[in-house]
PLY file of the C-alpha trace (Angstrom):
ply
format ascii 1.0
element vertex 221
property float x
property float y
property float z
element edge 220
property int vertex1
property int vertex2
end_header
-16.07 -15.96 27.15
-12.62 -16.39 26.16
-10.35 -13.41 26.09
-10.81 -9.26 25.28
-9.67 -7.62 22.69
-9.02 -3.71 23.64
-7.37 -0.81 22.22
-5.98 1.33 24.57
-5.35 5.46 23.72
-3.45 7.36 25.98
-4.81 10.81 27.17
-1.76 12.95 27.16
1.37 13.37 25.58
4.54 12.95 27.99
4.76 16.80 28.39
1.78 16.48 30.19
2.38 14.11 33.15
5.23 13.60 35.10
4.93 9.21 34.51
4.96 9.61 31.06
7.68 12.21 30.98
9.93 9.69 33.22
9.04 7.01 30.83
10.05 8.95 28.01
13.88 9.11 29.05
13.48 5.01 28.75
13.69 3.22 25.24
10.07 3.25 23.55
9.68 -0.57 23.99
10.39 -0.40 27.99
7.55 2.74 27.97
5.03 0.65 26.10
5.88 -2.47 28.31
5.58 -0.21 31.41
2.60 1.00 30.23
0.34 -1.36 29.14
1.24 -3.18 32.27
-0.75 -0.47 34.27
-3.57 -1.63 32.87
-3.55 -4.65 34.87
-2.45 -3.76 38.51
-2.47 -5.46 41.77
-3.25 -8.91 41.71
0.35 -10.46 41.24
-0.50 -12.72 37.96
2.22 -13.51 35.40
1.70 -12.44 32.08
-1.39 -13.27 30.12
-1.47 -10.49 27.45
0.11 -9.42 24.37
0.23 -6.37 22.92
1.39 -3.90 20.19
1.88 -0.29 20.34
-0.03 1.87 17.12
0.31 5.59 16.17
-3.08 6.84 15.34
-3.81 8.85 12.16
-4.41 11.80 14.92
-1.01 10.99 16.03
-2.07 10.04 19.38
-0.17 6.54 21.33
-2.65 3.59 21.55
-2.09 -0.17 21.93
-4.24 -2.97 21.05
-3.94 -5.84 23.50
-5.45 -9.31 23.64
-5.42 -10.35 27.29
-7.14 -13.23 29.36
-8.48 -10.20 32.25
-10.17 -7.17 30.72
-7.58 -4.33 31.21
-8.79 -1.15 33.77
-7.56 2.27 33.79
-7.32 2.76 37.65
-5.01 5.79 36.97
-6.90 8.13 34.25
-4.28 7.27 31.65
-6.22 5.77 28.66
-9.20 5.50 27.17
-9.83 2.31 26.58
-12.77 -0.07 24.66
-12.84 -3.57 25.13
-14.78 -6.13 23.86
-15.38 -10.24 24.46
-13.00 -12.02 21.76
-13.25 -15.65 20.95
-11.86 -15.61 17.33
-12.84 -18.74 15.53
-11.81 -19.14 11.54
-13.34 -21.88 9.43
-10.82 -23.93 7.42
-9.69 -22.13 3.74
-11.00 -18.85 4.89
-8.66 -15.90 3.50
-6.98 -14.13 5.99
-5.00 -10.50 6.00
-2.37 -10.96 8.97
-0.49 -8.39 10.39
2.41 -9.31 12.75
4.80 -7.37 14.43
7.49 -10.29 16.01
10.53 -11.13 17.56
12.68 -13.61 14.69
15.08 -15.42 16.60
17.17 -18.97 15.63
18.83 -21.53 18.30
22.68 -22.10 17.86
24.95 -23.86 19.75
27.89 -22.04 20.93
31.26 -23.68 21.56
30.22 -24.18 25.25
27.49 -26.52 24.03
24.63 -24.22 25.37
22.17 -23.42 23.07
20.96 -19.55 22.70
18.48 -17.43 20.90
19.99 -15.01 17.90
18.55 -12.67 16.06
17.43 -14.16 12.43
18.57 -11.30 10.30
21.81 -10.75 12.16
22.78 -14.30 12.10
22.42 -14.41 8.44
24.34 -11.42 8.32
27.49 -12.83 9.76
27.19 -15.72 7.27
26.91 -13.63 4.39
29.58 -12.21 2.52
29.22 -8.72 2.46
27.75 -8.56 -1.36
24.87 -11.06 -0.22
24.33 -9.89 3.47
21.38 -7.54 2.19
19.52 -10.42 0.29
20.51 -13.17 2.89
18.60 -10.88 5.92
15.53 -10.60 4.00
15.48 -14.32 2.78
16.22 -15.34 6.97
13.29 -12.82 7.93
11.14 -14.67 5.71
12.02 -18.05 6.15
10.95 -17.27 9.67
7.88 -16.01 9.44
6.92 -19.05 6.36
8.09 -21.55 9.26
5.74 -20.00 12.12
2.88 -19.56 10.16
2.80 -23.41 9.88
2.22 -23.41 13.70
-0.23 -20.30 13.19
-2.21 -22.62 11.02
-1.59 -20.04 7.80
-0.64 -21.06 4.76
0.98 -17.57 3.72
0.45 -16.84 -0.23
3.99 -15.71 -1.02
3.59 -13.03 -3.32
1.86 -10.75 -0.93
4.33 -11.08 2.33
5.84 -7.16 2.84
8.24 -6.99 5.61
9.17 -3.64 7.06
10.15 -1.78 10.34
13.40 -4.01 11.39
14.51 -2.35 14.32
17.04 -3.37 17.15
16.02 -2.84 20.71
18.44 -2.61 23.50
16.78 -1.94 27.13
18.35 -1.62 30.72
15.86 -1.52 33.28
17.31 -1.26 36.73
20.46 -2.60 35.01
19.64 -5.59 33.93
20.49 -5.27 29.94
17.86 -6.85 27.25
18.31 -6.88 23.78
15.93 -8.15 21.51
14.67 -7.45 17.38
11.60 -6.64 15.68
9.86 -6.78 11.85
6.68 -6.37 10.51
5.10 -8.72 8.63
1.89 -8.05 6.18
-0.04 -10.43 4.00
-2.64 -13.20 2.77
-3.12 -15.96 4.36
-5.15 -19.14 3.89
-6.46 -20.62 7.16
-5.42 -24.45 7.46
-5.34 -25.64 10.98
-8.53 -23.12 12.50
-7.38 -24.32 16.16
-3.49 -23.70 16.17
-4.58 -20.48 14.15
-6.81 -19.69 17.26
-3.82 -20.39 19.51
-2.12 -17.49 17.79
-4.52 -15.15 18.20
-4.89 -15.49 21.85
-1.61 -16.32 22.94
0.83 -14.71 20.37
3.61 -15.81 18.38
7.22 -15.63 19.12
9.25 -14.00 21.75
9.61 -10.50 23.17
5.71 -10.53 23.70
6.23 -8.17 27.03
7.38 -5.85 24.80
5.08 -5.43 22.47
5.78 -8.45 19.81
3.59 -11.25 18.89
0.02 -10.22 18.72
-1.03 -11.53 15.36
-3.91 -9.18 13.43
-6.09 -10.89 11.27
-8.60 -9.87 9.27
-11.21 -12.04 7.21
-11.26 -11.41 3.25
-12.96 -14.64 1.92
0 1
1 2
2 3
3 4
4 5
5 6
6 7
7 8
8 9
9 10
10 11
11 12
12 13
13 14
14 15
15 16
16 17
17 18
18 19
19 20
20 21
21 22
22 23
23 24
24 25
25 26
26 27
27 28
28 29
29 30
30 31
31 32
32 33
33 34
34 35
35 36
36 37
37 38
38 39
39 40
40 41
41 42
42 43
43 44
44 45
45 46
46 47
47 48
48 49
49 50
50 51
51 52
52 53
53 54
54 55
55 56
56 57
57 58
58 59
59 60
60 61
61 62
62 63
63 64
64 65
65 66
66 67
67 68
68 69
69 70
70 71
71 72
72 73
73 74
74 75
75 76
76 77
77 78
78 79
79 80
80 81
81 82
82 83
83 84
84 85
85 86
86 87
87 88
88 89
89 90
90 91
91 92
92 93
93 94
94 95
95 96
96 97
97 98
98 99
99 100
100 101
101 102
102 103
103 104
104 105
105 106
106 107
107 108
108 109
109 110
110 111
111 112
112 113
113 114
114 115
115 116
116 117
117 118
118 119
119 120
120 121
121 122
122 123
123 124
124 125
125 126
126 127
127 128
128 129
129 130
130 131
131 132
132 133
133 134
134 135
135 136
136 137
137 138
138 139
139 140
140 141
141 142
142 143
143 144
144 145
145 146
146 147
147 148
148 149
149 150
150 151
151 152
152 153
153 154
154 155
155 156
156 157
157 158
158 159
159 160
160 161
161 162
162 163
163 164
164 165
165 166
166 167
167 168
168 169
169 170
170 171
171 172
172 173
173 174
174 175
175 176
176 177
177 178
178 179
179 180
180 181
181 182
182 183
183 184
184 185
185 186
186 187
187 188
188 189
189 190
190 191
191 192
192 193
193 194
194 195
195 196
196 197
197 198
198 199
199 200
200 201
201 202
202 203
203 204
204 205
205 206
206 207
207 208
208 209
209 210
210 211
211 212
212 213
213 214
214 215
215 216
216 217
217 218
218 219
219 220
């Protein structure tokens, strides 16, 4: 067996427990991060999930996760379902992805270090102001054309929706993160089944603590 692939539900609502109530007063990303970390206590490990928070039709908080360890509620919080996931796609198969990520670009500053920016705002600045709307979108989805090359997609063009762009600015215990996130929705043609695999277990992108990068796929054809 490979990896699990769970959906975790919370039980209450933040009026109803003290944790979630102090989590509440945090930005949502830090909550989720906090969160679905609980649902691998104890044993010291780095990292070896990704996630992404979802708002039930009953309006209830729930977060599928793919992780190496199957998660465990030692603390009543969830309910949660897991199952054994080894996804495996056979070359040409039509795909619908869903992907919420973290679009960043390298550039050199004037010190010669290289550093992560956000896509869309970087496109921004070297817009004029007339073209800074179209210029975003065209960055957003340069980015996501370019990774789903290492995804082993081949994205049909005319059905990519972007949505959701929001900034996210955390401080936990003072230390100050800032990162972005998008939506991304479509067909996709599977080319490379193993780097496509990759994806799916791993993630894609940055800002996968936090609840980007966990690609969704779903088999049409």
């Amino acid at each position: 067996m490979s990896h699990y692939f769970s959906l975790a539900t919370l039980r209450a609502r933040p009026r109803d427990s003290d944790l979630l109530r102090r989590l509440s007063r945090h930005q949502e990303a830090y909550r989720d991060h906090a969160l679905v970390w609980r649902l691998f206590p104890g044993d010291g490990l780095p990292r070896d999930f990704v996630f992404r928070q979802q708002v039930r039709d009953v309006g209830s908080l729930a977060y599928y996760i793919v992780s190496r360890r199957e998660p465990r509620d030692v603390e009543g919080l969830f309910e949660v379902a897991s199952k054994p996931y080894s996804p495996m796609l056979e070359k040409g198969a039509l795909v619908r992805f869903d992907l919420r990520a973290n679009p960043t670009v390298s550039r050199r500053g004037d010190d010669g270090i290289s550093r992560r920016h956000d896509v869309l705002m970087d496109a921004k600045r070297r817009a004029s102001p007339q073209a800074a709307a179209a210029e975003m979108e065209k960055a957003a989805r340069g980015w996501l054309i370019a990774r789903a090359v290492r995804m082993g997609l081949n994205v049909q063009m005319e059905s990519l929706f972007q949505s959701a762009y929001r900034q996210h600015r955390l401080a936990p215990r003072g230390k100050q993160i800032e990162f972005s996130s998008i939506d991304y929705r479509g067909y996709a043609r599977v080319v490379d089944p193993d780097a496509l695999r990759r994806a799916l277990l791993e993630g894609v992108g940055h800002a996968r603590g936090f609840g980007c990068g966990l690609l969704l796929v779903k088999r049409m054809a």
